[in-house]
N, C-alpha and C positions, 0 to 999 in steps of 0.2 A: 504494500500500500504506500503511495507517496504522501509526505506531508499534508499536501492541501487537501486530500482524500477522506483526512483523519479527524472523527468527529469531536476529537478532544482538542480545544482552544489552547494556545500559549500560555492565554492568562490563566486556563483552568489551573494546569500544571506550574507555574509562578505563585498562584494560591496555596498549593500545598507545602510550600516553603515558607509561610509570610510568620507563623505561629514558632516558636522558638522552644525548641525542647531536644532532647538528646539525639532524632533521628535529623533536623535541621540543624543543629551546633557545627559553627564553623570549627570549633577547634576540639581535635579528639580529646580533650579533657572533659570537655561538657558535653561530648557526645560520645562516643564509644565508651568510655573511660567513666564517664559519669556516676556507675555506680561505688566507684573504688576515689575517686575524686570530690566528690560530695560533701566529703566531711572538712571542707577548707572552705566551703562558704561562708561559714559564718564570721571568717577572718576576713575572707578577700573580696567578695562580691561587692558589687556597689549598696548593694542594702547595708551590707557591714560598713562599710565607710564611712557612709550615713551616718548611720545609729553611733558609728563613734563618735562620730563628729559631735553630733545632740549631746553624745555621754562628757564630753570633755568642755563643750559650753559650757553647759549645767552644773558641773563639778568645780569649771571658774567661777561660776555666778554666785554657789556656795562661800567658796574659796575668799572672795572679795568681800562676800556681808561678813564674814568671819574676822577680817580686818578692818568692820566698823566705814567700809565705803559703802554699803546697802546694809539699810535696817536687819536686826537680828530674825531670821526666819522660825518659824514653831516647828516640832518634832511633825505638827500636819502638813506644811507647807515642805518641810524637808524629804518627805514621802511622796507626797503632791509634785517636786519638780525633780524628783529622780526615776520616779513612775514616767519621767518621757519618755528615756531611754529604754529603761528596764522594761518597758511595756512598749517600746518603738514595734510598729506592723510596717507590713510592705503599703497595708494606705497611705501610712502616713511618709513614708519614704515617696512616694506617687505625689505626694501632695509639693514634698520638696523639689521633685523632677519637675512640676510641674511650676512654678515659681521660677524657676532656672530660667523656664522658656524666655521668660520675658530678662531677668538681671542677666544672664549671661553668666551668671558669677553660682560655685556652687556652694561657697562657705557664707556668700549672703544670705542665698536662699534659706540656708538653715535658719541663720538669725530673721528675718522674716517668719518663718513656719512657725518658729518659736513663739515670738511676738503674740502670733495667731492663735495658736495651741493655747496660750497663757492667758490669753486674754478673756475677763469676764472670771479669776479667780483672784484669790487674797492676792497674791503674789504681782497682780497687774500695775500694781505701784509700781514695783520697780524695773518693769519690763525696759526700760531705757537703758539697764545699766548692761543687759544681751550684749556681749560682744566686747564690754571695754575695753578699751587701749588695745585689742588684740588686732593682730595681722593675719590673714588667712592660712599661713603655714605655722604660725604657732599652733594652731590650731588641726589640722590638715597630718602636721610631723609627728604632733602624740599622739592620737587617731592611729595612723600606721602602724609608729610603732609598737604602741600596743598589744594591734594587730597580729602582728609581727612576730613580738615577744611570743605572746600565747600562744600562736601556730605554729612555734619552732617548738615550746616545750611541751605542748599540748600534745602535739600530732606527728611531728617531723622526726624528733628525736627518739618518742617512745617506738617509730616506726623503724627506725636504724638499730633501736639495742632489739628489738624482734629478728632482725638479720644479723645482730653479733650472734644472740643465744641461739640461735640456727645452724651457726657456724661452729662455735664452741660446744656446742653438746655434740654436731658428728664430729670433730676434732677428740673429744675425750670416748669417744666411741671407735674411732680408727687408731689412736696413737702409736696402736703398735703392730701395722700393718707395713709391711716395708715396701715402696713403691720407687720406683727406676725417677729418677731426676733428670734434669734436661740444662744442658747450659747450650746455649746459641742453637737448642734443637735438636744437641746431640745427648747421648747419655754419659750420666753423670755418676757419682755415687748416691747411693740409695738416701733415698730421707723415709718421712714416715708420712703417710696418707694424713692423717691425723695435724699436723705438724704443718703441710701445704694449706689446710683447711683453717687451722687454729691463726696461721701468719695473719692473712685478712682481716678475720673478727678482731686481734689483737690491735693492729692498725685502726679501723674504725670505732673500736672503744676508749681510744685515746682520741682519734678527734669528737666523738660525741661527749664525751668528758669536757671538751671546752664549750660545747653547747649550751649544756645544764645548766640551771637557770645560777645557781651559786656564782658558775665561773664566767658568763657571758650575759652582760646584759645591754639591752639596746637602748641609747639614748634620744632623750629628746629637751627641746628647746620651749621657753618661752620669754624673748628677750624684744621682741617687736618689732616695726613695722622696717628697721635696717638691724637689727641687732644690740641697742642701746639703749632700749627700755625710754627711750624720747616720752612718747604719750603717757607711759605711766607714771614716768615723772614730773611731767610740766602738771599733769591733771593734781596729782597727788603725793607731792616732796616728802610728805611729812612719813612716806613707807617704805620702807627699806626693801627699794623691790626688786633687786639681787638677790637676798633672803628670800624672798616671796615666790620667785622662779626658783629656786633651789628647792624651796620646800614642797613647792607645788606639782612640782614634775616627780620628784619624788615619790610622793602620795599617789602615783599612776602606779609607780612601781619601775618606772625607768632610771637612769642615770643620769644627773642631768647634764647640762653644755650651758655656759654662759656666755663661751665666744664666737658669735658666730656673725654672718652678715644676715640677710632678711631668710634662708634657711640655714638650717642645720648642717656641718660640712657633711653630713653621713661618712665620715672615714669609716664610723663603724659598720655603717651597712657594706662598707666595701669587705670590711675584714669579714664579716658575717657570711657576703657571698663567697668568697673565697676559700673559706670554710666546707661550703656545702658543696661546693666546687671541689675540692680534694676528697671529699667522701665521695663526691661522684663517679670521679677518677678510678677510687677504690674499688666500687662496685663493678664499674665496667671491664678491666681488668680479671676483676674474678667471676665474672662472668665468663669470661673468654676463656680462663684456666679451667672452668669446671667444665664448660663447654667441648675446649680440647679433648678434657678425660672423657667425657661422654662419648665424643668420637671414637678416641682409642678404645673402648669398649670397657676400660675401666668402672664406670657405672652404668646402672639403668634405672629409670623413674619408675617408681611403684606407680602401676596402672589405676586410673580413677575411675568410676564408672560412668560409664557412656561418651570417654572421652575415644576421641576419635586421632589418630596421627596425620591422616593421608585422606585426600581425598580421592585416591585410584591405589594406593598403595597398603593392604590391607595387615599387612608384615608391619609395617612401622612401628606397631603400638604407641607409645608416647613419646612427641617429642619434647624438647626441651626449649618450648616456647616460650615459658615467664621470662627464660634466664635469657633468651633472648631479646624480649620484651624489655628485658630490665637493660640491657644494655643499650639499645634504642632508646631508652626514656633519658638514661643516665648519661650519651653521650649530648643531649638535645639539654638538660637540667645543667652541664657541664659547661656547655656552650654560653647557655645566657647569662649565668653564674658570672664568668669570666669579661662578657661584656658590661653587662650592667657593674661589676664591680668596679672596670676601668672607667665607664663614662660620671657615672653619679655623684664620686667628688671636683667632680668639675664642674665650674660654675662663674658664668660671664658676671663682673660686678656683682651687685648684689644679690641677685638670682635670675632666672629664664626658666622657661617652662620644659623644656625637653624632660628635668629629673623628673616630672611630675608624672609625664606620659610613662618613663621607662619603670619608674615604679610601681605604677600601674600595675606590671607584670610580674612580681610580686606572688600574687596567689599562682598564675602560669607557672613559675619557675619552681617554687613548693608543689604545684602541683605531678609536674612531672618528674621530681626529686622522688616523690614518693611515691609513683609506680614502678621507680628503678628498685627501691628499697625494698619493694611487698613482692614483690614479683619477683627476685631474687629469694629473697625468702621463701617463698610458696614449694620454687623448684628443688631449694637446698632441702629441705626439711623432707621430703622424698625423697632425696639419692640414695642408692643404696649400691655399696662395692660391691665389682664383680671380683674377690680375691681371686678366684683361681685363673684369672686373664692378669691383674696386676701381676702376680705371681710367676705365671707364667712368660711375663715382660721380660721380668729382671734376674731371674733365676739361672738364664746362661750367661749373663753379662761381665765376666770375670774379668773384665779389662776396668770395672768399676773400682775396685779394689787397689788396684796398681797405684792410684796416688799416695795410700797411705802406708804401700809397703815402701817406696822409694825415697817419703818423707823420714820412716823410721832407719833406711839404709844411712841416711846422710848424718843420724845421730850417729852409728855404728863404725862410722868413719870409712864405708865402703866408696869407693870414689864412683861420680858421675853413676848414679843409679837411677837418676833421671835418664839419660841420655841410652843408659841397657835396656830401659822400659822402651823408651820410643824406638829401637832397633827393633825388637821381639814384638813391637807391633806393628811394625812395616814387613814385617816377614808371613804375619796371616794373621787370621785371627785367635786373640787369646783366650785359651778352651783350660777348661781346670787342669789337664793332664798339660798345657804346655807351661801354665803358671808355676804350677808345681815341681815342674822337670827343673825349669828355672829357677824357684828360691833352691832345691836340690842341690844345685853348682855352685852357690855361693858362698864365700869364705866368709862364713858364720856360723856360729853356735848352734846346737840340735835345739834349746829352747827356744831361738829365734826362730828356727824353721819351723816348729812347731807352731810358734803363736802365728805366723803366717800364715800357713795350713789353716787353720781355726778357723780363718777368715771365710767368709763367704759375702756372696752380693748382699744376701738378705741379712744379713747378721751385722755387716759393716755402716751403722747407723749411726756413729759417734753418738751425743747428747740427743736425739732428733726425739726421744721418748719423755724425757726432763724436759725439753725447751718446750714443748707441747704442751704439758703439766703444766708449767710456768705463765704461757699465756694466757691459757686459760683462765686461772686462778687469778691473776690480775685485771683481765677482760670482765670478770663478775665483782671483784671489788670497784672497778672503776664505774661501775654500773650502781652500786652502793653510796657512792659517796656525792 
């Protein structure tokens, strides 16, 4: 059938897109993703913004009558104008959008709404005082970081120690599984399954350690309309309103800043990203390592029901989609990470709007940090070794051994036992009967030959059982404190 043949309109089909929900969301976090991403609304969405924004007026307007610039409020009115917030709906958020139309502005529109909302209660006396002396990014920067704060220790972080203890629990489950090691892709001496597993988690519970809300916290501003607190001092000398932003910002639960120009420098948010940025790294990496092992047949995913691998390939049974997934999210969380970190302390004179838009991004960038984390996790917490393939790796690999017997020749004062090794392996491959033929010849003691002997691929693990043990145990204290 051609086009014009076809009784369905362009517009009909443009209609089906106009209503906004997961199967119309331009961006796979609010669409595909949506149900695993959902839980960061309440941080990032423009409702949330909103409703901060109401929450940190209101908390100034307190703030202010507490310092004797607006009449003292009753225990009724103090319920009465924290009920905006606490009781913000998407009407009333609709109602601020709708205000907007006309200022253009959306931290007026709040103080407008407010106005409005207030008005016709006890409190309508002092509805003049909405907004004083403040700038829109004093306003606008606590809101965020707030935001911010709470979604990183709310949701981000408890979502990363979910992928440490994933990690550390098969780590103290495989520690003493001896598995063939790889440097530049070739084989190595043996480490411990366990121990590849536990490195990562170890790593990442040292940077979510800086996360925690004790050792990392985000700052925020309220110094006005350049940084100089100008309007709240010409209005009112008589308050010491360095104190007043120290204490105020405080009481959010941020750290405060007092030097700043009309925003915030965010350094912190740079280090913040950069942060999430290294864990990302972390993730996609071990993604890629568990990935490899999965290829070499190393593991296989316990089957889930009615999961399917293939869509023609019936054999597949399960692939290893999350970890793939996570790696795709985590290099895309890594990316932005990295740019918003470099652009956002930068800032023309006193500010420009560019920080405004890229922060915006914000919940995006959380949000896809955190389908690297869960979805990493999801596939980890399934692996399950194939020992008798690991096993069967590294069990003829006898040339793995060689660095530590030619390391111990050089104490024994046997000369260039380096240089015998790489001869005897340019002549073929090293098989236990030519190793052994070989420590045989050498002008050494029958106990040294012996503890040679002893040696095998799988046995030759130096500490790789103990370092294991180690991270772990620090991985769960760090997780502790």
């Amino acid at each position: 059938m051609r086009p014009e043949e076809s009784s369905v309109s362009i517009e009909e089909v443009k209609n089906e897109f106009v209503e906004l929900n997961e199967l119309t969301a331009l961006s796979p976090v609010d669409g595909r993703y949506a149900e695993k991403t959902k839980v960061l609304r309440p941080y990032f969405s423009e409702f949330a913004l909103i409703k901060g924004r109401v929450e940190i007026e209101i908390e100034y307007l307190i703030a202010i009558s507490e310092k004797g610039l607006v009449r003292k409020f009753t225990e009724e009115e103090l319920v009465l104008l924290r009920n905006v917030y606490l009781r913000f709906k998407q009407n009333d958020a609709r109602k601020v959008k709708q205000v907007e139309t006309t200022t253009r502005h959306d931290v007026k529109s709040i103080e407008y709404f407010l106005k409005d909302k207030l008005k016709g209660t006890s409190v309508e006396d002092v509805l003049g005082m909405v907004h004083f002396a403040l700038t829109s990014e004093d306003v606008t920067n606590l809101a965020q970081n707030m935001a911010i704060q709470r979604a990183k220790n709310e949701v981000l972080v408890p979502a990363g120690w979910k992928m440490v203890h994933a990690l550390i629990d098969r780590a103290e489950e495989w520690k003493e599984i001896p598995m063939l090691s790889r440097t530049h892709g070739r084989e190595a001496p043996a480490t411990s399954l366990g121990k590849e597993v536990a490195l990562p988690g170890h790593r990442l519970a040292k940077k979510l350690h800086r996360l925690n809300t004790a050792n990392f916290h985000l700052i925020g501003k309220m110094t006005g309309v350049v940084g100089n607190l100008h309007d709240h001092k010409a209005a009112a000398p008589n308050i010491d309103w360095q104190q007043f932003s120290i204490e105020f910002v405080e009481s959010l639960g941020l750290e405060p800043q007092l030097f700043t120009t009309q925003i915030e420098p965010h350094d912190r948010w740079a280090e913040l990203l950069h942060l999430i940025g290294e864990i990302m790294d972390i993730v996609e990496i071990t993604d890629q390592n568990l990935w490899a092992c999965l290829s070499h047949d190393y593991f296989f995913l316990r089957p889930r029901k009615g999961q399917i691998g293939s869509s023609v390939m019936p054999h597949k049974g399960r692939n290893p989609i999350d970890l793939e997934n996570s790696e795709g999210n985590a290099i895309i969380a890594s990316a932005l990470c990295k740019k918003m970190a470099e652009k956002l302390p930068q800032s023309r004179f006193q500010r420009h709007l560019s920080d405004s838009t890229i922060a915006r991004n914000f919940g995006v960038t959380f949000a896809y940090a955190l389908l690297a984390l869960e979805n990493a996790a999801s596939d980890i917490r399934d692996l399950e070794p194939k020992t008798d393939a690991i096993k069967a790796d590294l069990e003829h690999r006898w040339s793995v051994i060689t660095s530590g017997i030619q390391t111990r020749l050089r104490l024994l004062g046997v000369a260039n036992p380096y240089e015998l090794f790489d001869a005897l392996a340019k002549e073929g491959p090293i098989t236990k009967d030519r190793l052994h033929g070989f420590v045989d010849a050498l002008d050494i003691s029958l106990e040294e030959k012996n503890r040679f002997k002893s040696w095998t691929p799988e046995n030759y693990l130096g500490d790789a059982v103990e370092l294991t043990e180690q991270m772990c145990r620090e991985a769960r204290m760090l997780d502790q404190k």
